[in-house]
C-alpha positions as CSV (number, residue, x, y, z in Angstrom):
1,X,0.0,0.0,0.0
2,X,2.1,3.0,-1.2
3,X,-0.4,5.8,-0.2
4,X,0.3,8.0,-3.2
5,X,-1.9,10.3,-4.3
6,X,-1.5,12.8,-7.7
7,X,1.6,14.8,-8.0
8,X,0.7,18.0,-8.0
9,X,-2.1,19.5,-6.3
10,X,-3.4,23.2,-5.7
11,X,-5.9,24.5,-2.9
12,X,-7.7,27.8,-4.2
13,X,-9.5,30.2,-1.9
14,X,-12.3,32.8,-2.2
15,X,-14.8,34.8,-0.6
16,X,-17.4,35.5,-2.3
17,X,-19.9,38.5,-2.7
18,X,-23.6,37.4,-0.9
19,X,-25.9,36.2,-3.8
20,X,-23.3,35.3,-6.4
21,X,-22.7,31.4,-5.0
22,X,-24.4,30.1,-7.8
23,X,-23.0,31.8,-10.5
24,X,-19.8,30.6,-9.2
25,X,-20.7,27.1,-9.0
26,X,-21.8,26.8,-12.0
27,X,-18.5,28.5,-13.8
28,X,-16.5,27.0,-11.6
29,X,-18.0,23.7,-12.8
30,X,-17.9,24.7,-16.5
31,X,-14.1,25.4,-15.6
32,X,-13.5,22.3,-14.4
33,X,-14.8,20.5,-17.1
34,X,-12.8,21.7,-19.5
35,X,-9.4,21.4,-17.8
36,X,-10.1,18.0,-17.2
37,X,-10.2,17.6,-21.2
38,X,-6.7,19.1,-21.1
39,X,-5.1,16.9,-18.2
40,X,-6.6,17.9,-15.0
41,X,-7.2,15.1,-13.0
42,X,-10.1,16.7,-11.4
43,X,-11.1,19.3,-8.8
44,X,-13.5,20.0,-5.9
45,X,-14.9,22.6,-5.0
46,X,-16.1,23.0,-0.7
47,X,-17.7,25.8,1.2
48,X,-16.0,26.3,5.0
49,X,-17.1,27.1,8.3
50,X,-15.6,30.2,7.9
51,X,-18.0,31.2,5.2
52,X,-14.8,30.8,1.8
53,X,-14.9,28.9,-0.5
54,X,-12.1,25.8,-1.3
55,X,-11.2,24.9,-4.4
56,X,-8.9,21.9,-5.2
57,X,-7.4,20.6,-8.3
58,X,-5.5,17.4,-9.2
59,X,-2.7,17.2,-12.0
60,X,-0.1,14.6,-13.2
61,X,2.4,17.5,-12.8
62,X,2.9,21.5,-12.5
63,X,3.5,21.2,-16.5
64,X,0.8,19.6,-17.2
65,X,-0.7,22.1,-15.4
66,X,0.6,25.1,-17.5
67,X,0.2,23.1,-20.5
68,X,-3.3,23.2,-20.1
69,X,-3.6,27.1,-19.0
70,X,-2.3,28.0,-22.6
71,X,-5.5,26.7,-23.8
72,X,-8.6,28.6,-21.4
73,X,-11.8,27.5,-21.7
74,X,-14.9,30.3,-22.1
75,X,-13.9,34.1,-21.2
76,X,-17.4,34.3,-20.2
77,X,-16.7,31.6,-17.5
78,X,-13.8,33.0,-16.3
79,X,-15.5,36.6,-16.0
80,X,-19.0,35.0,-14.0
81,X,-16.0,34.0,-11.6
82,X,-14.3,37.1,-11.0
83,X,-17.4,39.2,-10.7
84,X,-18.6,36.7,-7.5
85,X,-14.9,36.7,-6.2
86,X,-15.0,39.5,-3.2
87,X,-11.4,38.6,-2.2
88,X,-8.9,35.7,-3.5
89,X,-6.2,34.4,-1.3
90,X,-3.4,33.5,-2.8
91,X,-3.1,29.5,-4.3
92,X,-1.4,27.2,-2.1
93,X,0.8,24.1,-4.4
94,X,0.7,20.9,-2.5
95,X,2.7,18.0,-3.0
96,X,0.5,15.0,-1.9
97,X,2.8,12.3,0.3
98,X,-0.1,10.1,1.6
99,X,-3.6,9.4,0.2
100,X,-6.3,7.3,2.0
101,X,-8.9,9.0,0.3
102,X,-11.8,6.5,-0.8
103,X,-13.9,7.8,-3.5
104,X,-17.9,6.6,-3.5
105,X,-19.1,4.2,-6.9
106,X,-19.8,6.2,-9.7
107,X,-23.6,6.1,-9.9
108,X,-23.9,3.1,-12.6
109,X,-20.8,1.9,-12.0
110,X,-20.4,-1.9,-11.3
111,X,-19.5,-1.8,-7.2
């Protein structure tokens, strides 16, 4: 049992302005979608205690990372997300050294 998880990950953090949540969400989502047809291994996306919101995303590597930034999905995406962003904290890179996690089936997956 190695415990491995991706290579590279990165923990994004926002607070947002009161009434935009959905908006974000859903270009967020739309996002995420499309960097994962250029490498990503996937993202999620968490509300805290504290009221931000958490944002992480898996990639093979911080290249394949920039690889896929040179191709950006929708402007109009990327805009709905800025406009609900009151305040962005810096990105934090992690490097992952032991993963437990246990994802749930796939609804219609075999399990």
């Amino acid at each position: 049992m190695s415990g491995r998880g991706p290579g590279f990950v990165v923990l994004y953090r926002w607070r947002l302005h009161p009434g935009m949540e959905e908006a974000f969400i859903e270009a967020w989502s739309r996002i995420t979608a499309h960097y994962r047809e250029k490498g990503s291994l996937g993202s999620r996306l968490h509300r805290g205690s504290d009221g931000l919101f958490y944002g992480y995303a898996q990639w093979p590597s911080d290249a394949a990372r920039q690889n896929a930034f040179t191709e950006p999905g929708d402007p109009a995406d990327a805009e709905r997300m800025r406009s609900a962003v009151a305040e962005r904290f810096p990105e934090i890179q992690l490097e992952s050294l032991a993963d437990y996690l246990v994802l749930p089936a796939q609804a219609g997956s075999a399990g």
